[in-house]
C-alpha positions in Angstrom: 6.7 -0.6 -43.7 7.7 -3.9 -42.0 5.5 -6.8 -42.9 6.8 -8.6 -39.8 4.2 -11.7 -39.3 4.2 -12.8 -35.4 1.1 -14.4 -35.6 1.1 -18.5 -35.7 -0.5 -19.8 -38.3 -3.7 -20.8 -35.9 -4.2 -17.6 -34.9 -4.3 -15.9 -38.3 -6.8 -18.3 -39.6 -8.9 -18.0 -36.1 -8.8 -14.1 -37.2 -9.7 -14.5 -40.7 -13.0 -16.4 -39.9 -13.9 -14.1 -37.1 -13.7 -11.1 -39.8 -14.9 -13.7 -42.5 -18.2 -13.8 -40.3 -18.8 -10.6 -39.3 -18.0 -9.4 -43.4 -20.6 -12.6 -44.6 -23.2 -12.0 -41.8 -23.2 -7.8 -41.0 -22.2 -8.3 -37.8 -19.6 -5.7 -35.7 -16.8 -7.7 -34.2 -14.2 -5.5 -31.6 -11.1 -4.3 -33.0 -8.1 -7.6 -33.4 -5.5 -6.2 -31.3 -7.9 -5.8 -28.3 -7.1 -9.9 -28.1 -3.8 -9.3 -30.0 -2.4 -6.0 -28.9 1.2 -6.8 -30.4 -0.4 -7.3 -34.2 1.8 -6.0 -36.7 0.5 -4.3 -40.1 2.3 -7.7 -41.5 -0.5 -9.6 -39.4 -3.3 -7.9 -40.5 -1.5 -8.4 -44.7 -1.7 -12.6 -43.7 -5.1 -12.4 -42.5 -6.3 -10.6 -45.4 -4.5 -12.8 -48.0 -5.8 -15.9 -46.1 -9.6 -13.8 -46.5 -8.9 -13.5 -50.3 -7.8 -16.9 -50.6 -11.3 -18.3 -49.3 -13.0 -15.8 -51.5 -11.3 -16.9 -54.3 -11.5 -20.6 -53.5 -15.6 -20.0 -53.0 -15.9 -18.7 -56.4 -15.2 -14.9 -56.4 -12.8 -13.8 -59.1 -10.3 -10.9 -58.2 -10.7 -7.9 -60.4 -8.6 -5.7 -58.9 -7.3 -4.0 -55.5 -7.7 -0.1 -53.6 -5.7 2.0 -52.0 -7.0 3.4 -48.6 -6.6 6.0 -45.8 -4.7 7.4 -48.7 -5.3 11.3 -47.8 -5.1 13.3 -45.2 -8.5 14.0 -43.3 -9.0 9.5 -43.7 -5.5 9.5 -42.1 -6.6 11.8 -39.4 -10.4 10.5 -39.3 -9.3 7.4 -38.5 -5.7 8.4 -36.4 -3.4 6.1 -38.7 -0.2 7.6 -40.4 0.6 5.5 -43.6 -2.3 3.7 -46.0 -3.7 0.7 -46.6 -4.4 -1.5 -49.4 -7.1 -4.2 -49.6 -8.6 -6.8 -53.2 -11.5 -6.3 -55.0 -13.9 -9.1 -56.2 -16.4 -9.2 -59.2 -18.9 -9.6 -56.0 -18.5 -6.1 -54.7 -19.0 -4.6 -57.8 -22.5 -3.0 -58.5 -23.6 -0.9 -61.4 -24.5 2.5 -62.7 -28.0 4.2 -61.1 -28.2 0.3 -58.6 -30.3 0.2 -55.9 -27.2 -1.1 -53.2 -28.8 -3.6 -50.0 -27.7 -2.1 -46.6 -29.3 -5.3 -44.8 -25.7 -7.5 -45.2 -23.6 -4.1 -44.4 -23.0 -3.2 -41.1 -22.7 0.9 -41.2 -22.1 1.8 -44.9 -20.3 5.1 -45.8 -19.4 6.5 -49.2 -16.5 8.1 -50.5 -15.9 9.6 -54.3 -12.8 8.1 -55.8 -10.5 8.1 -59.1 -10.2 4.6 -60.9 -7.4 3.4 -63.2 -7.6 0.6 -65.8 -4.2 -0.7 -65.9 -3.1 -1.9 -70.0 0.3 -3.0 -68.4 1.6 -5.4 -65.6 3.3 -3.4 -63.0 5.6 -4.2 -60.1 7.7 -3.0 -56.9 9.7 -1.9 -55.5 10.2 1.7 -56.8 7.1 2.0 -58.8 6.5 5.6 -59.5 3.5 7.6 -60.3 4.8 8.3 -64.2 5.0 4.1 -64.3 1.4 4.4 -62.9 0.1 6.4 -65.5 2.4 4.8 -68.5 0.7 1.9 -67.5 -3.0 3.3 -67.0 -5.2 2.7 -69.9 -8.2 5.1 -68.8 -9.6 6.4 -65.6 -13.1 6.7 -64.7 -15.1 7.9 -61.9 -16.1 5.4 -58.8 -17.8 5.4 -55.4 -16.3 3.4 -53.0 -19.3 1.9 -50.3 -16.8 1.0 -47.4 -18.3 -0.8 -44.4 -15.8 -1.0 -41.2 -16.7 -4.5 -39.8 -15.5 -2.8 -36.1 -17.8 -1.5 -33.6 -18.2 2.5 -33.9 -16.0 2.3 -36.7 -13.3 2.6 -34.4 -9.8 0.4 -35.3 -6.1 0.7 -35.9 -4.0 -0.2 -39.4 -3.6 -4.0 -38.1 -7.0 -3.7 -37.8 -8.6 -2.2 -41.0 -6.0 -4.5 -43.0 -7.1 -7.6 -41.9 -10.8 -6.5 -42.4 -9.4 -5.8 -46.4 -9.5 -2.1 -46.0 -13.6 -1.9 -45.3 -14.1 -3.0 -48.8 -17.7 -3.6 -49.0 -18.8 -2.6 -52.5 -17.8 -0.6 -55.4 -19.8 1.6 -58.2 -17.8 2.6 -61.1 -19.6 5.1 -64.0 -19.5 8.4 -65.6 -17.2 8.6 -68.5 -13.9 6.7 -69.1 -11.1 9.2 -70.1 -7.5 8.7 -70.9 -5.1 10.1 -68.0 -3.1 12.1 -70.1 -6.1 14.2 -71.0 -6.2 15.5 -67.7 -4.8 17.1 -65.1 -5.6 14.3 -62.3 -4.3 16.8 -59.3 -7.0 19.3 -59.8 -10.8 17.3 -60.3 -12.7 18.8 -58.6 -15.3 16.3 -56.8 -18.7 17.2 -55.2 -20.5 14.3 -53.5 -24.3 14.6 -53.1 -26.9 13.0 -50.5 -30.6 13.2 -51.4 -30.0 16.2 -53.1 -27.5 18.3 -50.7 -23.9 18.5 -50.7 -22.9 16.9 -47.9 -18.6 16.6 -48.8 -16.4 18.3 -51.8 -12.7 17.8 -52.8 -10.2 18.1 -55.1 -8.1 14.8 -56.4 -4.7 16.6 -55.1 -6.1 15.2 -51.5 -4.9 11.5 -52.4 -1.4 12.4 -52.0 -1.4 14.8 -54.1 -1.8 13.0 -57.0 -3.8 9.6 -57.4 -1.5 8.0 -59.5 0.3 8.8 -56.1 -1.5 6.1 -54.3 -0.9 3.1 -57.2 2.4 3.9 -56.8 2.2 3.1 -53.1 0.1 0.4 -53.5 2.7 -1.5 -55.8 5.3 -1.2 -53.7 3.2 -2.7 -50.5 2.2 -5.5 -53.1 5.9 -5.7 -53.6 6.8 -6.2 -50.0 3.7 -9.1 -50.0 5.6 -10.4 -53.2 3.0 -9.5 -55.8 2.5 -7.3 -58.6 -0.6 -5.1 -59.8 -1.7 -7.4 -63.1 -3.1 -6.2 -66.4 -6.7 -5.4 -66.5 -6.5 -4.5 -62.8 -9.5 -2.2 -61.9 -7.8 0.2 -58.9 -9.0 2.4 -56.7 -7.2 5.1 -55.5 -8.5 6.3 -52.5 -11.0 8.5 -51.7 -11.1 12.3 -52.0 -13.8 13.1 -49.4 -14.1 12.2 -46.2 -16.8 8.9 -46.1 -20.0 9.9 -45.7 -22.9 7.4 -43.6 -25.8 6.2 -45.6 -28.8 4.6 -45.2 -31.7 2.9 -47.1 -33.7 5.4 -48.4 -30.6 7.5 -49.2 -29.8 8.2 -52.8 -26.1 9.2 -53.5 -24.7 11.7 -56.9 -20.9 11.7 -56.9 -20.1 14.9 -59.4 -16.5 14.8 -60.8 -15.3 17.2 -63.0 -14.4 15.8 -66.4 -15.2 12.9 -65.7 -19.0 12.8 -65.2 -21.2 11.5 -62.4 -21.9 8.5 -60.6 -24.8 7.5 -58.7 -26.8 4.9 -56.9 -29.3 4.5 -54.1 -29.6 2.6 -50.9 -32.7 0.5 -50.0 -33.1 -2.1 -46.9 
């Protein structure tokens, strides 16, 4: 993947606080290469690190990134070919059984997701999915709450990169479980709205195998000259296709093994 930046300097920051709005105040901006048709995924990295730099420089603390469009039907639901990776802060994180605020979202979806803890540093290029899980200290169960700042929901990978990936908010629960207890192709995941299942999936749809999608990820923070820290909280993708709620909505993620998650969405 070429992280090519053509973008001046002006015009990267002009981006970031256009998607800096519309993420701050729920608004839906058009998609960035509309104005910038010749954005390259390397663009849409530089806005994002100049987003996570005035996150972190208003008082958000990084704990950890995600992996996205990391299987198939996201790939195809959203007509990209390779993933994305975006950061996560201590602000998007909400707990067990919360009741999540759709008023500063724009159109909230859900997805069911693995999580690793990582006990060890790790780094690109040629990170592998055995490093991944050598270096994993548990997994746990997690909803990912994305929320495209785009109209319709409709954009490109230049796009959805500068916008960090949809990252909106993230709920992790169930039960914590070492990886090597597992078989992390096969979980079997049922998501639940308001009592109905609405998507189900097996983990082999990140990939094949989530520690897949780490892998991946490592090797794109590579290429933007980082590596994935100790203690990172990572997502790996999600296994269903994303699902639209609303307030009023309450949400079960089942995963086998790994127990459930849940939450509920209010105005």
């Amino acid at each position: 993947m070429s992280m090519e930046i053509t973008l001046s300097r002006e015009d990267i920051v002009r981006l970031c606080e256009r998607v800096e709005g519309a993420q701050t105040r729920a608004y839906a901006i058009p998609k960035l290469t509309d104005e910038y048709p010749g954005m390259t995924i390397g663009d849409g990295y530089a806005v994002q690190l100049e987003l996570r730099r005035r996150f972190l420089a208003r008082g958000h603390k990084q704990v950890g990134w995600k992996a996205g469009l990391t299987s198939k039907a996201k790939m195809k639901q959203m007509g990209v070919d390779v993933p994305s990776i975006g950061f996560l802060t201590d602000r998007m994180a909400r707990p067990e059984n919360a009741a999540i605020s759709t008023t500063d979202l724009v159109h909230p979806r859900v997805e069911c997701e693995v999580a690793f803890v990582m006990k060890d540093e790790l780094k690109g290029p040629g990170c592998t999915a055995g490093a991944v899980l050598a270096a994993t200290d548990y997994v746990l169960p997690a909803v990912e709450i994305i929320d495209s700042r785009f109209s319709g929901f409709k954009f490109d990978l230049p796009s959805v990169v500068a916008d960090n990936g949809s990252s909106a908010r993230f709920v992790g629960g169930g039960r914590a479980r070492y990886a090597k207890d597992l078989d992390l192709r096969t979980l079997g995941v049922v998501l639940e709205k308001n009592g109905e299942i609405v998507a189900m999936g097996a983990s082999a749809a990140v990939l094949g195998h989530p520690a897949e999608a780490i892998a991946m990820l490592v090797n794109i923070l590579a290429e933007l000259g980082e590596s994935l820290p100790a203690g990172s909280f990572v997502m790996s993708g999600g296994i269903t296709e994303a699902i639209a709620v609303k307030p009023g909505d309450s949400v079960i993620a089942r995963f086998q093994e790994l127990g459930s998650v849940s939450m509920r969405f209010v105005e």
